[in-house]
C-alpha positions in Angstrom: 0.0 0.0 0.0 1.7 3.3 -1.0 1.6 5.6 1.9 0.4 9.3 0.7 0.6 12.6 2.7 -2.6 14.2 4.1 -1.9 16.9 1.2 -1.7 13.9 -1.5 -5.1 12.3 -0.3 -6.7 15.5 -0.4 -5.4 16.0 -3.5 -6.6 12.7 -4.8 -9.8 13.4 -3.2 -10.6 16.5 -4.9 -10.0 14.4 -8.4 -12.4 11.7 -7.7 -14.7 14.3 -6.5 -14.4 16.0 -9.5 -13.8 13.0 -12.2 -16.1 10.4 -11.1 -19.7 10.0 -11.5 -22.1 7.7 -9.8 -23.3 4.6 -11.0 -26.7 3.3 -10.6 -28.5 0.2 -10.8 -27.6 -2.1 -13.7 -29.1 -0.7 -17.0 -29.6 -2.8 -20.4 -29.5 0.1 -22.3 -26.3 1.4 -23.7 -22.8 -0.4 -23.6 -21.7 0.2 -20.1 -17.6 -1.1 -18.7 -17.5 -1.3 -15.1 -13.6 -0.2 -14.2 -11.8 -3.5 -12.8 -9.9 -1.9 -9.9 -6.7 -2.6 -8.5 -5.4 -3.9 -11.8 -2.3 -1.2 -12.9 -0.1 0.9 -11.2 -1.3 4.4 -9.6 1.2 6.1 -11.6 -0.1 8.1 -14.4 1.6 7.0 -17.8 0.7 7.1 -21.5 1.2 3.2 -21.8 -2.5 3.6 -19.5 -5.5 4.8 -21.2 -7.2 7.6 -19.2 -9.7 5.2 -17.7 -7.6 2.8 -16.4 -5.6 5.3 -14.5 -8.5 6.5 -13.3 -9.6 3.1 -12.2 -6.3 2.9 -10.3 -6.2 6.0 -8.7 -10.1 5.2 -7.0 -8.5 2.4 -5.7 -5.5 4.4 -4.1 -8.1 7.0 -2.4 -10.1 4.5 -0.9 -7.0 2.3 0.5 -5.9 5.9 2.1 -9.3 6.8 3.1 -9.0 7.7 6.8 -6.9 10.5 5.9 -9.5 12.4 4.1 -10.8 15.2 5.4 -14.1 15.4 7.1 -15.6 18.0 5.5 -14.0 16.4 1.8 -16.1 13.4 2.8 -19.2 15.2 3.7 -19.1 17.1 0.1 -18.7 13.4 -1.6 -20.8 11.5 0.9 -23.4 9.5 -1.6 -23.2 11.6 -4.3 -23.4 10.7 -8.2 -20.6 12.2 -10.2 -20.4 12.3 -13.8 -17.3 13.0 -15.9 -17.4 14.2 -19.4 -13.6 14.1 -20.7 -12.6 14.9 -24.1 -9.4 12.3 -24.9 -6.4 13.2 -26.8 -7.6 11.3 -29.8 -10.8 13.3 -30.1 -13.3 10.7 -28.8 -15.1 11.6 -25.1 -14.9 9.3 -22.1 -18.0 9.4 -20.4 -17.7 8.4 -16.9 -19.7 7.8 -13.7 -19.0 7.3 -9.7 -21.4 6.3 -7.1 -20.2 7.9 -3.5 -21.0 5.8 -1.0 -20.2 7.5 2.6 -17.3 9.6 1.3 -15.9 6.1 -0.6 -15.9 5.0 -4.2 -18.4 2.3 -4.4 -19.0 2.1 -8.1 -16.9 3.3 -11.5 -17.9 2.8 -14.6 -17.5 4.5 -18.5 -20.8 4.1 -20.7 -21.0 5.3 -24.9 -23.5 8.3 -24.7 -23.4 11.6 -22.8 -26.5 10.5 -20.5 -25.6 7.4 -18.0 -28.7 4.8 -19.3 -28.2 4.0 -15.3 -28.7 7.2 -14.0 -32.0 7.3 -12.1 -31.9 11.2 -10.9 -28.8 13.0 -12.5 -25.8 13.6 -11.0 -25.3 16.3 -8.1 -21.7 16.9 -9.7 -20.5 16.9 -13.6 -17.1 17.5 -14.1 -16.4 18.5 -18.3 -12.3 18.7 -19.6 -9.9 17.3 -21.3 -7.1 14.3 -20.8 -4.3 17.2 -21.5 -5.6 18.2 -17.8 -6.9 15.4 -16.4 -3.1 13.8 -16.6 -1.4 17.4 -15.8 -4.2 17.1 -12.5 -2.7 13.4 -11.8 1.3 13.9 -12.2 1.2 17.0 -9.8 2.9 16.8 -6.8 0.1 18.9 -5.5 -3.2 17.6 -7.0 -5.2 20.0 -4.7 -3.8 22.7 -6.2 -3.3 21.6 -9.6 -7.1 21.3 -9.5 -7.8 24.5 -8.3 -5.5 26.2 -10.8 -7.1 24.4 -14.1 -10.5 25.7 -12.9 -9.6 29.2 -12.4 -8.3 28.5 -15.7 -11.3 27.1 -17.3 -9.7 23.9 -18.3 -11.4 21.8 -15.5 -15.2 22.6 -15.3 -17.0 21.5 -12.0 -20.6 22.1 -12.1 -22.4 21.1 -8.4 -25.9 21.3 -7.0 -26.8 22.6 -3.8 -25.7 26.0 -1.3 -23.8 23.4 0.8 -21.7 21.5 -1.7 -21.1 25.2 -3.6 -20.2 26.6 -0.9 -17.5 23.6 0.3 -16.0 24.1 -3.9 -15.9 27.9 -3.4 -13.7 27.3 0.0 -12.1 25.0 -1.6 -10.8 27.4 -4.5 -9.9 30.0 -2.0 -7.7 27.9 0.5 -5.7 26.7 -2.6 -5.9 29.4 -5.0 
């Protein structure tokens, strides 16, 4: 188990916050992959496509867990993110994690913009590109890496409700 700083957890935190949408209930419609976790390294590399790192990495945050912050876990708790990610080749990853207390429970990619599984929406869509996504991942300082694509526009977080608004807005100002 790779030991990670409080900094590099919360770090990793705000990506699967941001990257991964919920999953629902099984759904015939569409062609949906469920990620197979635990299965590469939590190093970010080009020899990985996108979604497999990303598979890893929800892995690494939930082995390191207990060093998330409270009020990171409370924004998460059971939420459904969806990820919308434009890949280098020009084709979109379309991506969904189910919260489950603060933890991954469920990650999985799917063809069409809309999760066919999706019973209510999610409460958080994230919308860039794998030019950031992997810039996000190889910092040293995720956190802040985060922070500094969506000032810039690069990394688009769009969240329902005052409380999980106003969590993302202090955020943004503790590590702008």
């Amino acid at each position: 188990m790779a030991s990670c700083s409080k900094y590099r957890i919360l770090n990793l935190f705000l990506v699967v916050l941001l990257l991964a949408p919920v999953t629902g209930v099984a759904s015939s419609a569409g062609n949906i992959t469920a990620a197979k976790f635990f299965n590469t390294s939590v190093n970010s590399s080009t020899e990985n496509d996108l979604y497999t790192e990303l598979s890893s990495q929800m892995k690494l945050y939930n082995e390191n867990f207990d060093k998330v912050p409270s009020l990171l876990r409370r924004l998460v708790g059971s939420e459904e993110i969806a990820g919308k990610i434009e890949l280098n080749n020009g084709e979109m990853l379309y991506v969904t994690l189910l919260m489950r207390s603060g933890k991954v429970g469920d990650f999985y990619r799917y063809d069409t913009p809309n999760n066919p599984n999706s019973k209510f929406g999610p409460s958080i869509t994230v919308e860039s590109d794998e030019k950031t996504i992997r810039e996000i991942l190889d910092s040293d300082d995720r956190l802040r890496k985060a922070v500094e694509k969506m000032n810039e526009g690069s990394f688009n977080v769009k969240i329902d409700g005052l409380f999980r608004k106003t969590v993302l807005w202090s955020i943004k100002q503790l590590y702008s």
